[in-house]
N, C-alpha and C positions, 0 to 999 in steps of 0.2 A: 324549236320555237313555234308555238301555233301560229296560224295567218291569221294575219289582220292586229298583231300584236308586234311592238317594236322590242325593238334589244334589252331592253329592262324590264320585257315582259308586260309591261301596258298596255292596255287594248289601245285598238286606232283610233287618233281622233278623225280621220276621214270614212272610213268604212264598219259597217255594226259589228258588234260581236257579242251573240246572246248568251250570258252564265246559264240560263233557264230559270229565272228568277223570276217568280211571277211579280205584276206592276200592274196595279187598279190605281184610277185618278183620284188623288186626293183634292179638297177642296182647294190647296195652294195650286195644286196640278191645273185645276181646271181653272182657276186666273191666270195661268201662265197661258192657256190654251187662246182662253177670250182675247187674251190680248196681242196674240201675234195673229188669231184670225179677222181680228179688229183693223191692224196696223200695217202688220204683213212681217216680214223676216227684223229680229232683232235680236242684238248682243246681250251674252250675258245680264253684263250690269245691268242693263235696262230692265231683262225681268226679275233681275235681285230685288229692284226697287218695287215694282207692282207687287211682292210679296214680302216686302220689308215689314218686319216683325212678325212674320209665321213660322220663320227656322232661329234657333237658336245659334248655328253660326253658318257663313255664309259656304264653311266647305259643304255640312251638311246638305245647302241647300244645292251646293253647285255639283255634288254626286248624285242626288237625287236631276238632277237635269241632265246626267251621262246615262244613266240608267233609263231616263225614259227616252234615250235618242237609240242605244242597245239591246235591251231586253224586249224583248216580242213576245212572252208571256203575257198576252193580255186579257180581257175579258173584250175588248174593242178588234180580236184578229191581228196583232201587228203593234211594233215599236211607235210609238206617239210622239216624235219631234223626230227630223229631219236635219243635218248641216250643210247648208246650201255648198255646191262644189266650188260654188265662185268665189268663194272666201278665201280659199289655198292660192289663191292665185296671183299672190306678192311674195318678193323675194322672203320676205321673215315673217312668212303665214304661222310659223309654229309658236313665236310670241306674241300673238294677236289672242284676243279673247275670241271666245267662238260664238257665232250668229245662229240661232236655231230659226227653224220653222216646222208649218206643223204638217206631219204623215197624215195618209189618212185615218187611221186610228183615232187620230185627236179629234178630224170632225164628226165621227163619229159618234166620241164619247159626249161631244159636246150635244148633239141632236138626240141620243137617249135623254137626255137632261134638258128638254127645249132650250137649251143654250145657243143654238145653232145662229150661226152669223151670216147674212150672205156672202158668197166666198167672193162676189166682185167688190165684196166692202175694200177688199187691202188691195193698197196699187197695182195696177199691170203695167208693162213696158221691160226693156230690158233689168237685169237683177239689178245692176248696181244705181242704177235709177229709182227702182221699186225700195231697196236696201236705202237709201237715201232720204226718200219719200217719209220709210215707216219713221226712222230714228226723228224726224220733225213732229210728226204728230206723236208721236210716244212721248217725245219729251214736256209737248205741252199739256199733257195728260198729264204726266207725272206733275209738272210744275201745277198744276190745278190739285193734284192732293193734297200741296201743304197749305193751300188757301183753304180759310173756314168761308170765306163769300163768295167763291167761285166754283164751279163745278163746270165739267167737260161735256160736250155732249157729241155724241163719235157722228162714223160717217155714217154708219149702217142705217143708225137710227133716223138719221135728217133723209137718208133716200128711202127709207121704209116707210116713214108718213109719208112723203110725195112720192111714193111707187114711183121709183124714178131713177134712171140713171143718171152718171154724172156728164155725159157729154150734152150739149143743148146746140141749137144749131144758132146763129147771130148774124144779122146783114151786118157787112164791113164794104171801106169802100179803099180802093186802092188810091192812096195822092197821087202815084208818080203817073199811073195809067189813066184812072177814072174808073177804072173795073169796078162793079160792084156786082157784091151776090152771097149768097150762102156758104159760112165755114161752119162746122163744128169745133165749138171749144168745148175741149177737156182737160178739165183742172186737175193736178193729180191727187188732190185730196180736196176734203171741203168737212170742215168742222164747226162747233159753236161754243158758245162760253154763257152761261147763264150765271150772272151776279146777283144775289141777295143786297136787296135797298132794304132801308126803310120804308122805302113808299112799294115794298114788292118785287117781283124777280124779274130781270131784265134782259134782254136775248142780243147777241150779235154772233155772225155768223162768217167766217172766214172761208177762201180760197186759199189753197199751196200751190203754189209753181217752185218747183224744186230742179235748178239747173245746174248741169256739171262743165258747163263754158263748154258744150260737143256739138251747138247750134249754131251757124249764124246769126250775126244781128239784123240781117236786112237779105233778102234775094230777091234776084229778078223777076220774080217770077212767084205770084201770093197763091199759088200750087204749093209750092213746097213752104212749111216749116219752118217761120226765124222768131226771132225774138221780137222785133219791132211788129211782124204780124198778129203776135200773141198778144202783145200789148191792144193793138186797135180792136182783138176782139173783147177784151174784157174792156175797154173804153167804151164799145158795143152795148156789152151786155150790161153794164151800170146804167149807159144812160137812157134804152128803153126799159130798164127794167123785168129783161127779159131773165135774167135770175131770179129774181123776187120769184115772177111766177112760174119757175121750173122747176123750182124748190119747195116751192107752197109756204115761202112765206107772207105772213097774214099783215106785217106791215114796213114799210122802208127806213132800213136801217140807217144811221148818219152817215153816209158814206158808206159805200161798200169795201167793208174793209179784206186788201188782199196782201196776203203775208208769203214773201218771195226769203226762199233760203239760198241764193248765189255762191259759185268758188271764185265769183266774176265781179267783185263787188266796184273795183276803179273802173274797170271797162263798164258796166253797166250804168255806174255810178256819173259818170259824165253825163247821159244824155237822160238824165230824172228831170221828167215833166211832172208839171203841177195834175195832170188831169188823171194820169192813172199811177203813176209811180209815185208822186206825193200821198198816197197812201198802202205804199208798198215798204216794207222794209229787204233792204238786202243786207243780206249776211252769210257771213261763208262759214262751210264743214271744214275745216281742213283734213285734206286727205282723199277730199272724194270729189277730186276734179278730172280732168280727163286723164291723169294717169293718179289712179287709186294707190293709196299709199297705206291705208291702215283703217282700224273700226274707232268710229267714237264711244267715248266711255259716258254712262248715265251722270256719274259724277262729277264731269264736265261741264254740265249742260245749263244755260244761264237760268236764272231762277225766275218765274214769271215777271216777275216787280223789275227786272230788266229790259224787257223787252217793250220795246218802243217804237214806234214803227213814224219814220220821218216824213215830214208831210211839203217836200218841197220851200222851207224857209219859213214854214208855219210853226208854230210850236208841236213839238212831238205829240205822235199820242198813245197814250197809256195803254198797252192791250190789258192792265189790271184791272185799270179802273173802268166802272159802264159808262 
C-alpha cells in the first residue's frame, strides 16, 4: 500500500499525495482562493456556496478541492490549499467535513492576477479562534449574496482605504481602581454592509468579537484580558469616536453597531448593558466553545433576515434593513 493512502487505497485526507496531475486556477479556483484569503480557514460547504452554480454537482466540485490541496503540478510551484492540522483534532475528525486554507501557491496565483489580499486581512490568534472568526464573516458574506439590496464589503478593503490596521489604541478607565490610560482594542474582524435605497446607497459598518467562553469576565488586574475590559473599550471607542477616525469613516453611523458571536450566551447574557451590549447580539456556534466539538456547515447558517441584534429592551434591530 503506498504512504499517505489508507486501506481502501484513498489518498490521505491529512497529508498530500501528488498523482502528477497538472492543476492551473480556474476562475472557480480563484474565488475559493479570494475568499479564504479574505476570511481565513473554512469548510467545505462554505466554499461550495461562494461557488454555487459553477460545478455541476457538488462531488465534482468537492474533488476538484482534493486535487488542489494534493497535486503540486502547478504553474504557482506547489499544491494551492492546505488542511489545517487542528481539524483532526476531535474524537470523530474523520466524519467532519474538511476546513481548507490557502498554501502558498494560492497567494501567489492570486498576485499574478492582482488579486492579491493582504494576508493580515483574515484573523490572527489561535486557530480555533481564527476558524471561528472566518465562519462568522463568511456567513454574512454569503447571507448578502442572496440580498438584491445588500452587498458585503470585506475587511481588506475597509483597512485598505484607511491604510490601517485593525488594532486602534482607546483611553479606558478602570471603576474598581480609578486606573486610567491606554489599551489597544482589536476587534477580530470589522466589516460593512452597503444597502441600496431609493434615496441611494447606505453604509454601516460592523465589529466581530468572536468568543469561545476561554476568557474571563472581569480580572483584577486591566493588564490582563476579560470580557468586561473589552467591553469598556469598545464603550471607549464609540463614544469618542475614536473608530470613526481610525477607519476613515466620513460620517457617524446610528450607533456603532457591534456584532458578538458567543458559545456564552446566559453567562454573558445576564450582565447586557444598555450602553454597549444593547447593541451587540450574542449568539452561539455550537461546538466551538472551549472544548471544540465539530465544524459548522454553510447550510446551517441563519439567513440574513434573521439576524437581529437586541438592543437592551429597545426594539431589535434589523442587520437587513439600513
Amino acid at each position: 500500500m503506498p504512504q499517505n493512502h489508507d486501506v481502501l487505497g484513498r489518498r490521505s485526507r491529512l497529508a498530500e499525495r501528488s498523482t502528477g496531475k497538472r492543476v492551473s486556477p480556474t476562475k472557480r479556483d480563484l474565488r475559493w482562493f479570494s475568499a479564504l484569503a479574505e476570511h481565513g480557514p473554512l469548510p467545505t460547504s462554505f466554499l461550495l456556496q461562494f461557488a454555487k452554480g459553477s460545478h455541476a454537482s457538488e462531488k465534482r466540485a468537492r474533488e476538484r478541492l482534493t486535487d488542489l490541496f494534493h497535486e503540486d503540478n502547478s504553474p504557482d510551484g506547489g499544491s494551492y490549499l492546505i488542511r489545517p492540522s487542528q481539524q483532526f483534532r476531535t474524537v470523530d475528525s474523520r466524519y467532519n467535513q474538511l476546513v481548507h486554507d490557502l498554501a502558498p501557491a494560492a497567494w501567489r496565483a492570486l498576485e499574478r492576477r492582482a488579486m492579491s489580499i493582504r494576508k493580515h486581512a483574515a484573523p490572527s490568534g489561535p486557530w480555533l479562534h481564527r476558524f471561528m472568526t472566518s465562519c462568522i464573516t463568511a456567513s454574512i458574506e454569503l447571507a448578502t449574496l442572496m440580498q438584491d439590496h445588500i452587498s458585503y464589503i470585506p475587511q481588506s478593503a475597509i483597512l485598505a482605504r484607511a491604510n490601517t490596521e485593525l488594532r486602534h489604541p482607546v483611553v479606558i478607565t478602570d471603576p474598581a481602581t480609578g486606573w486610567t490610560g491606554l489599551k489597544d482594542l482589536i476587534p477580530d474582524a470589522v466589516f460593512g454592509l452597503c444597502y441600496l435605497t431609493p434615496e441611494g446607497d447606505r453604509f454601516r459598518f460592523f465589529a466581530v468579537e468572536a468568543d469561545r467562553a476561554t476568557e474571563p469576565f472581569s480580572s483584577s488586574s486591566w493588564n490582563r484580558k476579560s470580557f468586561e475590559r473589552n467591553l469598556a473599550q469598545y464603550e471607549a471607542s464609540i463614544a469618542s469616536g475614536a473608530y470613526r477616525d481610525h477607519l476613515g469613516l466620513s460620517s457617524r453611523p446610528p450607533g456603532a453597531q457591534c456584532l458578538v458571536r458567543s458559545t456564552a450566551d446566559e453567562t454573558y447574557g445576564r450582565i447586557c448593558r444598555p450602553t454597549i451590549l444593547a447593541r451587540q447580539r450574542l449568539h452561539a456556534l455550537p461546538g466551538m466553545g472551549g472544548f471544540w466539538a465539530g465544524i459548522p456547515s454553510a447550510r446551517t447558517r441563519p439567513s440574513l433576515v434573521e439576524w437581529r441584534l437586541g438592543r437592551g429592551g429597545l426594539a431589535p434591530f434589523h442587520i437587513d434593513q439600513p
